[in-house]
C-alpha positions in Angstrom: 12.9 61.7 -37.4 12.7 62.6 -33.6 10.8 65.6 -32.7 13.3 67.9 -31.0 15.2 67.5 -34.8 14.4 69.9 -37.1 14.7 69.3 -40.6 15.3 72.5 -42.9 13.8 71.8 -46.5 15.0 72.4 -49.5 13.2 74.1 -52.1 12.5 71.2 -54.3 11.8 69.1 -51.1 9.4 72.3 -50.5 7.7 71.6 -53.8 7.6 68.3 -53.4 5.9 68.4 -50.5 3.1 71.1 -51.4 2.7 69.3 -54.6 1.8 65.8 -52.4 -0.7 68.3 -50.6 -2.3 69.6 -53.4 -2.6 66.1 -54.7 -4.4 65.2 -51.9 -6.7 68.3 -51.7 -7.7 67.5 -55.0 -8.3 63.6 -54.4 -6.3 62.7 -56.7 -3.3 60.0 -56.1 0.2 61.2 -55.3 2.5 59.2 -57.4 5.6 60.5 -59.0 4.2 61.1 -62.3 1.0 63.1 -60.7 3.9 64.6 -58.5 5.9 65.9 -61.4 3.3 67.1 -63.0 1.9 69.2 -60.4 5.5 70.8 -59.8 5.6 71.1 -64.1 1.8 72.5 -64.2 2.4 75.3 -60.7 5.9 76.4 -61.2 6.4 76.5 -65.5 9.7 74.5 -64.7 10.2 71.2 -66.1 11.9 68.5 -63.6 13.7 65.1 -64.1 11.9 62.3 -63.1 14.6 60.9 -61.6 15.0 64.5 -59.2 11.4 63.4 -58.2 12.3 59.6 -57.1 15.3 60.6 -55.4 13.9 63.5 -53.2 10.5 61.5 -52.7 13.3 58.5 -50.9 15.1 61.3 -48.9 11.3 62.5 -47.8 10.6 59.3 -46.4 13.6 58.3 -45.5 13.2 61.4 -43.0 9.5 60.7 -42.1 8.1 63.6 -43.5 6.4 61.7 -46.4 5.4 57.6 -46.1 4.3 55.6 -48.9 1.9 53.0 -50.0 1.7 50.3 -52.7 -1.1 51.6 -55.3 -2.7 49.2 -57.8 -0.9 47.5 -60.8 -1.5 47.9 -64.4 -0.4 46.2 -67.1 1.2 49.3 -68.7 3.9 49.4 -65.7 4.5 45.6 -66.4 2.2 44.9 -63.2 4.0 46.4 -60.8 2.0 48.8 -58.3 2.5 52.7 -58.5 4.0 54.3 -54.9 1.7 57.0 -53.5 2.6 59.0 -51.2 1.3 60.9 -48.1 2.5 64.2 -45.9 3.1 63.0 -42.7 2.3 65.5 -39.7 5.9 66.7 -39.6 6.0 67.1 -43.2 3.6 69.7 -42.5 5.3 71.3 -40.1 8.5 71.1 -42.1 6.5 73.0 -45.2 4.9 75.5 -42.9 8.2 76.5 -41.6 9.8 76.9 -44.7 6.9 78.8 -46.6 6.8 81.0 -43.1 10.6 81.1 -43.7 10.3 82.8 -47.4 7.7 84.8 -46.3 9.7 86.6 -43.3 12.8 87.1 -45.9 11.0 88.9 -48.2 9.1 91.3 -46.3 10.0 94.4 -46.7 11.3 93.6 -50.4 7.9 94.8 -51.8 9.7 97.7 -54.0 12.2 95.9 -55.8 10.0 92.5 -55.9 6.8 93.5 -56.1 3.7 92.4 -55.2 4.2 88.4 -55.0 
């Protein structure tokens, strides 16, 4: 995606996104499954699996996530895993949409409460 082109995310592109990040902070591979599961485990909400292949595509598609092949295993028929990676304007993307949120709800504190 050029530079001079923003691209507005989503919020499940958002969680998608910090969820890769977290994965990585934690050292752990960013597959779909580990994905999911983040997203599951932070949030309390359940999510398709195939929500997560689609929007992981669309996120590389755009550049702001690329891929790798991971190793193989007999249990997935010995085909390798995809793991993924935040690419520098995937960050940017995610910072401007969390600094998005956060502008929108300032001032909200009485009827939202502390968040």
């Amino acid at each position: 995606m050029p530079e001079s082109t923003p691209y507005v995310l989503g919020e499940f592109e958002t969680l998608i996104i910090l969820a890769v990040l977290h994965l990585a902070e934690e050292r752990l591979d960013a597959n779909g499954t580990a994905i999911r599961d983040q997203i599951e485990q932070r949030t309390g909400r359940a999510v398709p699996r195939g929500s997560i292949y689609v929007t992981l595509d669309r996120l590389e598609e755009t550049g702001l996530l690329v891929s790798r092949e991971g190793a193989t295993s007999p249990a997935r028929e010995n085909r390798p895993k995809r793991l993924f990676k935040v690419t520098p304007g995937g960050v940017r993307a995610v910072k401007t949409a969390v600094a998005t949120v956060t502008r929108m709800q300032r001032g909200l504190e009485a009827v939202l409460g502390k968040l």
